[in-house]
C-alpha positions as CSV (number, residue, x, y, z in Angstrom):
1,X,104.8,109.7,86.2
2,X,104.2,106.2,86.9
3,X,103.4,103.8,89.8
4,X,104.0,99.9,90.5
5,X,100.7,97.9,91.2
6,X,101.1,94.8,93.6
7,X,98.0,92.3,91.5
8,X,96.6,89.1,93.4
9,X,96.1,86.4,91.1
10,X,93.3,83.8,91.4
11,X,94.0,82.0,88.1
12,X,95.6,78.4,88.0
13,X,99.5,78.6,87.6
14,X,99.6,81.9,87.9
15,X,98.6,82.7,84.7
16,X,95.6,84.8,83.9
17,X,93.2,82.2,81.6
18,X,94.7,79.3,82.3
19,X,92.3,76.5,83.2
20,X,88.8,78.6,84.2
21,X,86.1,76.9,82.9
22,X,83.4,78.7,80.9
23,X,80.6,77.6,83.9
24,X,82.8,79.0,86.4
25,X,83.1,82.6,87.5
26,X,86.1,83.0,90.2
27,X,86.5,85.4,93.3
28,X,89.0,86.2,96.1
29,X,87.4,88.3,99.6
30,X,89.0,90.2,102.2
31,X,87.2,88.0,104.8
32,X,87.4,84.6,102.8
33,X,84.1,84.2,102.4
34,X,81.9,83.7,99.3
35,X,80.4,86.4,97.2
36,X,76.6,86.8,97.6
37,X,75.3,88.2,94.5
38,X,73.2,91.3,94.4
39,X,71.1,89.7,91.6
40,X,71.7,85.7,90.5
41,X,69.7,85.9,87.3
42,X,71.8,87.9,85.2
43,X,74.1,85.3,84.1
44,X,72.9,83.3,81.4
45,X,72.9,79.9,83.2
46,X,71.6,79.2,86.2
47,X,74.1,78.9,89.8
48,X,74.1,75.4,91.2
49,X,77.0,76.0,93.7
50,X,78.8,78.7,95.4
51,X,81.8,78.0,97.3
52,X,85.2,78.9,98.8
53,X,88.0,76.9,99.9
54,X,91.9,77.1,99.2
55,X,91.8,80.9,98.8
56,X,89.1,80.9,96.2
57,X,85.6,81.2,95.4
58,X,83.8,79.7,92.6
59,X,80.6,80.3,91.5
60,X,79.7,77.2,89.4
61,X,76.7,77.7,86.9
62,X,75.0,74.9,84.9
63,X,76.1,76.0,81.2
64,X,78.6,78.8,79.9
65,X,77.9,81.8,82.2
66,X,77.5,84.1,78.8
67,X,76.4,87.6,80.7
68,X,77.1,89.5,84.1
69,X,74.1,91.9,84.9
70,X,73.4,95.0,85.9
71,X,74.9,95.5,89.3
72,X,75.6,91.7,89.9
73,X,78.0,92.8,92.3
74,X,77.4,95.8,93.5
75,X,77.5,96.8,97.5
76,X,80.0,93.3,98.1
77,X,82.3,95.4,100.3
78,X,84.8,92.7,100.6
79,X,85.0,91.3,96.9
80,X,89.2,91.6,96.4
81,X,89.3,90.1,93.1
82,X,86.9,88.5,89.8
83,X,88.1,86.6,87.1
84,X,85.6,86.6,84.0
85,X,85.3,83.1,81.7
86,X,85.7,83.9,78.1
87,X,82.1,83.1,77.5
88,X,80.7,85.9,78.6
89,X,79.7,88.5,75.7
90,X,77.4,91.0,77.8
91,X,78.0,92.7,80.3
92,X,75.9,95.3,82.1
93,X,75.7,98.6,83.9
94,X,77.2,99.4,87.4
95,X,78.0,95.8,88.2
96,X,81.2,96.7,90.5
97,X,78.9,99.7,91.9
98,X,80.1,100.1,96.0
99,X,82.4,97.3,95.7
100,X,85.1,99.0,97.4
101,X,87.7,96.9,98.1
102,X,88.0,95.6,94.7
103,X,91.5,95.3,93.6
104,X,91.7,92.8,90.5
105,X,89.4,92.0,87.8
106,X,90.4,90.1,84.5
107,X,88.7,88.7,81.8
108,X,90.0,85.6,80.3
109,X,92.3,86.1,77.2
110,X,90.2,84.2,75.1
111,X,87.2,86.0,75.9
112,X,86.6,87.7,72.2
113,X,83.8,90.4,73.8
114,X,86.2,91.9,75.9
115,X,89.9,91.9,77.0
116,X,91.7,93.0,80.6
117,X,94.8,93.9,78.3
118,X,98.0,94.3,80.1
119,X,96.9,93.5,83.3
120,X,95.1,96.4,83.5
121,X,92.5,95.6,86.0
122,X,89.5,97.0,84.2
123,X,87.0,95.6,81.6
124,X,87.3,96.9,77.9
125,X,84.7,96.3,75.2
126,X,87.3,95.0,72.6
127,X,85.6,95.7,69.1
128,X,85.3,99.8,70.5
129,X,88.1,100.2,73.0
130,X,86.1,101.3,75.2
131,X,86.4,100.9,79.5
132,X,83.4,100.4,80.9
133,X,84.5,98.9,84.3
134,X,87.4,99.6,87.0
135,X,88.6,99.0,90.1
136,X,90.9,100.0,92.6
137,X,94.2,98.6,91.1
138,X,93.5,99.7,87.4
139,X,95.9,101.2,85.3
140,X,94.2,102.8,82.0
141,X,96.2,101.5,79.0
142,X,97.2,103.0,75.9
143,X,94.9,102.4,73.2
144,X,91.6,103.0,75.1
145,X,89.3,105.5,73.3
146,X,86.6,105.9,75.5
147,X,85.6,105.4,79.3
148,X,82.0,104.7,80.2
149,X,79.8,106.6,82.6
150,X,80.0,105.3,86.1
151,X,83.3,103.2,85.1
152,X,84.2,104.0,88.8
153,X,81.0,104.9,90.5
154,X,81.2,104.2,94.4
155,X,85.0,102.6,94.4
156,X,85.2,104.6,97.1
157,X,88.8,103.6,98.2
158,X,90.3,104.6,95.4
159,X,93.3,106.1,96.4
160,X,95.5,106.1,92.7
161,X,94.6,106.0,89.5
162,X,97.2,105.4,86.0
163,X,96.3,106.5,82.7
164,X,98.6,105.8,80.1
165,X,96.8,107.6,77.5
166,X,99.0,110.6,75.7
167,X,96.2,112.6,74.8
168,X,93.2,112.5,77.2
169,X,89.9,112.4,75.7
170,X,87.1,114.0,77.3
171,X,84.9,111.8,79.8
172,X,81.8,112.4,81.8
173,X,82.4,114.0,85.6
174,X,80.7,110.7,87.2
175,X,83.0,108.6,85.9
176,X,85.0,108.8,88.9
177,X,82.4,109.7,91.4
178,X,81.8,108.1,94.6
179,X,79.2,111.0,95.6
180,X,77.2,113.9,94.1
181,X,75.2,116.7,94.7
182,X,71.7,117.8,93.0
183,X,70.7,121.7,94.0
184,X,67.3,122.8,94.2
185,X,66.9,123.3,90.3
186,X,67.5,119.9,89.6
187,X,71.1,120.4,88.6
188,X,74.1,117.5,89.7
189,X,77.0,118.5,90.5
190,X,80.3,116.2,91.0
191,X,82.8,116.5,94.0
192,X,85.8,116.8,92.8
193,X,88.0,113.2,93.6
194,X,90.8,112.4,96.2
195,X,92.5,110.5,94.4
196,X,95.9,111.1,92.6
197,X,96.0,110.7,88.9
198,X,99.2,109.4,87.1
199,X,100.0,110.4,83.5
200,X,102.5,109.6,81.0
201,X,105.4,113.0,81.4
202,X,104.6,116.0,79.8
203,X,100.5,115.9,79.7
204,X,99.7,116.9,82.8
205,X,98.5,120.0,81.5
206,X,95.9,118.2,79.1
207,X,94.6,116.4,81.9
208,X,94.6,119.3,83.6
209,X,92.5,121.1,81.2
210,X,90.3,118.2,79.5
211,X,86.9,117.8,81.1
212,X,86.5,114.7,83.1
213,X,90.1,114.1,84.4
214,X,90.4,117.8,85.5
215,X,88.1,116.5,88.3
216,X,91.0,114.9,89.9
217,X,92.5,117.8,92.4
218,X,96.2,116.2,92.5
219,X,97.5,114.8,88.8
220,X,100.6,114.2,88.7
């Protein structure tokens, strides 16, 4: 089963890494308006400006923004879209966490750290093929071997998710979690997700039965 993706684009000529600088991290909002970071000083380089005009925000930094920090943009509501410079080579944990309008995120094809390959709309770690971020839009490609914990945490309007993967592996519950529950003995337990999961024809009944994507109740 399959699904087509509508992707806004922020990058010059409508091709993702043309032209962004490496001091520059880019941004679309659902009320054009700037992003306001949940932590400036995980970055690498310090922020001189912050704007938005013409449809787009850029964050402009004083050298090569080389890392994005834990949750450096978690609980922006209206972030739409993020496109990553190629110098960044570290990225940390729940940085999309409650972000959940976030439709579009790609790293810059030159980035050697990690890709956004095939318009996914997710960041991989390249060297381990490994997602460790996702969004609204993203569409898991073939070739992935892992997904992080929290890769979805709080993208609570996910609606749709695509895997392209033949053969699931197994992932944690909370990768897809936008809630959980902890009893009185100290054990969490995951709801299971709304959304609808989309896999390649005949392996719905892996993902039915692999732990992690069997937490999605429709797969189709």
């Amino acid at each position: 089963a399959d699904r087509i993706v509508a992707l806004p684009d922020i990058r010059s000529g409508g091709q993702q890494g043309s032209g962004q600088p490496n001091d520059e991290i880019w941004s679309t909002s659902t009320d054009n308006q700037i992003v306001t970071l949940y932590d400036v000083n995980g970055f690498g380089a310090t922020m001189v400006s912050n704007t938005y005009a013409d449809g787009k925000g850029v964050m402009k930094f004083d050298s090569p923004v080389t890392s994005i920090g834990d949750m450096a943009f978690a609980g922006y509501s209206t972030l739409l879209s993020l496109a990553i410079p190629a110098s960044v080579d570290t990225i940390g944990a729940y940085v999309f966490r409650g972000s959940s309008n976030l439709a579009s995120i790609g790293v810059d094809p030159d980035n050697t750290a990690y890709d956004s390959r095939n318009d996914c709309n997710a960041i991989i770690e390249s060297a381990t093929n490994k997602l460790i971020a996702g969004c609204n839009n993203t569409v898991i490609p073939y070739g992935v071997t892992s997904i992080g914990d929290y890769a979805f945490f709080y993208c609570n309007n996910l609606s749709s998710v695509v895997s392209k993967i033949q053969s699931p592996f197994t992932i944690s519950e909370n990768v897809f979690a936008s809630s959980w529950e902890t009893t009185q003995n100290g054990v969490t337990t995951w709801p299971k997700s709304s959304a609808t999961l989309y896999v390649p024809n005949d392996s719905k009944a892996s993902y039915e039965t692999t732990k992690g994507w069997n937490m999605f109740a429709d797969i189709i």
